[in-house]
N, C-alpha and C positions, 0 to 999 in steps of 0.2 A: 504494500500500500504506500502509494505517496505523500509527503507529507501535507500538511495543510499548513497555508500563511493567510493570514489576515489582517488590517489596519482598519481603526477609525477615527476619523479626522468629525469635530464639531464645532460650529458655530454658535456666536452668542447672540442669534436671530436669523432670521430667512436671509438665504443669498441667495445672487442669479448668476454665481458660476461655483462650479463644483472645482476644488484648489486643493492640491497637496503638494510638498516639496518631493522631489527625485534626483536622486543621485543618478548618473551618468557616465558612460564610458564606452571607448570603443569596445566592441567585443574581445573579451580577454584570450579566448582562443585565439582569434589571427593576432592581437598586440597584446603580449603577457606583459608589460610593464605599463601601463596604461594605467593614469589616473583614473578613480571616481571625482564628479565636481557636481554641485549640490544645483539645481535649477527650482523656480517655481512651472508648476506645471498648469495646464487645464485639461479635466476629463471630458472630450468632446464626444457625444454620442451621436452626432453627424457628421463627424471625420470617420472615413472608412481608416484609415491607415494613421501611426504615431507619424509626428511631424516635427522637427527639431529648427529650431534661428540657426542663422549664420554666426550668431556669437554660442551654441553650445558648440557647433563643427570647429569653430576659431578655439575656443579655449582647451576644448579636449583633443584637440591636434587629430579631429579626423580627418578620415581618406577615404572619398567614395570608392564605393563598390559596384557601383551601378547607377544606373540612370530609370528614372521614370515619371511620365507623363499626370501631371498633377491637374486635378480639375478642382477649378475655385469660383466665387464671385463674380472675379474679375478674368474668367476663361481657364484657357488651358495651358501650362506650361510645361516643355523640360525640367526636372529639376534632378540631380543628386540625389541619389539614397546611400545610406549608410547600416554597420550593422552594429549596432548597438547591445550592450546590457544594462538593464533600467535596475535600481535599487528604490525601491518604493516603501513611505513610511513603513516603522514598523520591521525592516530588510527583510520585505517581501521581495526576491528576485527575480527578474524573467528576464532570460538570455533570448539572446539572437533576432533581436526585434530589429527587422530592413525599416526606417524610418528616413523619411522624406527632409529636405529640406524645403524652407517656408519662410518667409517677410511672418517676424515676430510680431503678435499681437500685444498690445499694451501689455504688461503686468507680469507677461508669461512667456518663455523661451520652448518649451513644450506644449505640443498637444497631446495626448493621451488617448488614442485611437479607439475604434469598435476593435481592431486587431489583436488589441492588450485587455478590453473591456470584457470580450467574449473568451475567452480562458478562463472564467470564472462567472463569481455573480457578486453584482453590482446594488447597491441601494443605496435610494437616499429618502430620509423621510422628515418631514417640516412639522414637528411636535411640540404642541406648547409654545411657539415662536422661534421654536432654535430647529437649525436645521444638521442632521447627521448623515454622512456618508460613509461608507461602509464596503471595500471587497474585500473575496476569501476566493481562493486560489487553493485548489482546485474547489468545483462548485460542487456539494456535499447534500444538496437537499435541492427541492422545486420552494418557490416563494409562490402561491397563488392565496392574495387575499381575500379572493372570491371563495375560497373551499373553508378559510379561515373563519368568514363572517357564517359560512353555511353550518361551520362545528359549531361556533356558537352558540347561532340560533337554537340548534338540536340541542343542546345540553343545558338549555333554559326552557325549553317546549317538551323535552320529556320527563315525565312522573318520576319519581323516587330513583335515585343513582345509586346502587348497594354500592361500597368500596374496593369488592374486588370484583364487580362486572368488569365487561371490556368497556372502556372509554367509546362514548357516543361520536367521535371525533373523528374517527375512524382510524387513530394510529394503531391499535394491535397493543396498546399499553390497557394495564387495569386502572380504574377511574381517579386511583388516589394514586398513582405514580405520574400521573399526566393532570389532567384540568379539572380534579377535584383536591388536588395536594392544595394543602395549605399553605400562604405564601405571605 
């Protein structure tokens, strides 16, 4: 079994960009002496692919590897890819990410791609006014809040719950090990 990594990053109210800082570096297979250098990032969930500034390739002394055709805003360009390993809070790792170069957006030298996004499972939830973001690498469960609200309902709409029935929830746990434990 693989292991599992995970980070969560919080806010002290709602934001309208998802932010974590990442460390950076060529991929250490083809450059074993290759620094890590720390970047802020954005988690873009309509960037198909990660996306680097010309100041992370300048500072981390990259060397493209390739080339590819980048669609944006403002059309389509050639650009630079490179092969990257990302250290993401927490030293969640993911190696060999081909990332694009890109005109940095304000605030951030990375985009954080669907490419890196979908290798696991991604959340974010706006609770109480603060908002929390959340991945876990590799992805260990389904998130469906539709089946969530549907347990509930059922475990307030049926009669009497003995303590070791099976949970109405439909996990296969008995009632007081799952959503009638005391908490």
């Amino acid at each position: 079994m693989s292991s599992i990594s995970a980070f969560t990053r919080k806010a002290n109210g709602i934001v309208n960009a998802i932010e974590s800082y990442v460390k950076v570096s060529a991929h250490k297979e083809l450059f074993p002496s290759t620094k890590e250098i720390e970047f802020n990032a954005i988690w873009d969930t309509g960037a198909t692919n990660t996306a680097i500034s010309n100041r992370v390739v300048r500072e981390c002394n990259l060397i493209p590897t390739g080339v590819a055709t980048s669609n944006t805003a403002n059309g389509q360009a050639t650009v630079n890819t490179y092969m990257i390993d990302l250290v993401l809070p927490n030293n969640v790792t993911i190696k060999r990410v081909i990332a694009s170069e890109f005109t940095a957006v304000e605030g951030s030298d990375l985009l954080i791609g669907m490419d890196v996004i979908t290798l696991g499972d991604f959340s974010i939830s706006n609770y109480n006014g603060k908002t929390t973001f959340s991945f876990r690498i590799p992805s260990t469960s389904e998130t469906d809040y539709v089946k969530l609200l549907k347990s509930m309902d059922t475990v307030h709409n049926v009669g009497k719950i003995g303590r070791n029935d099976p949970c109405p929830c439909g996990s296969g746990k008995k009632y007081k090990n799952c959503c009638g434990r005391n908490k």
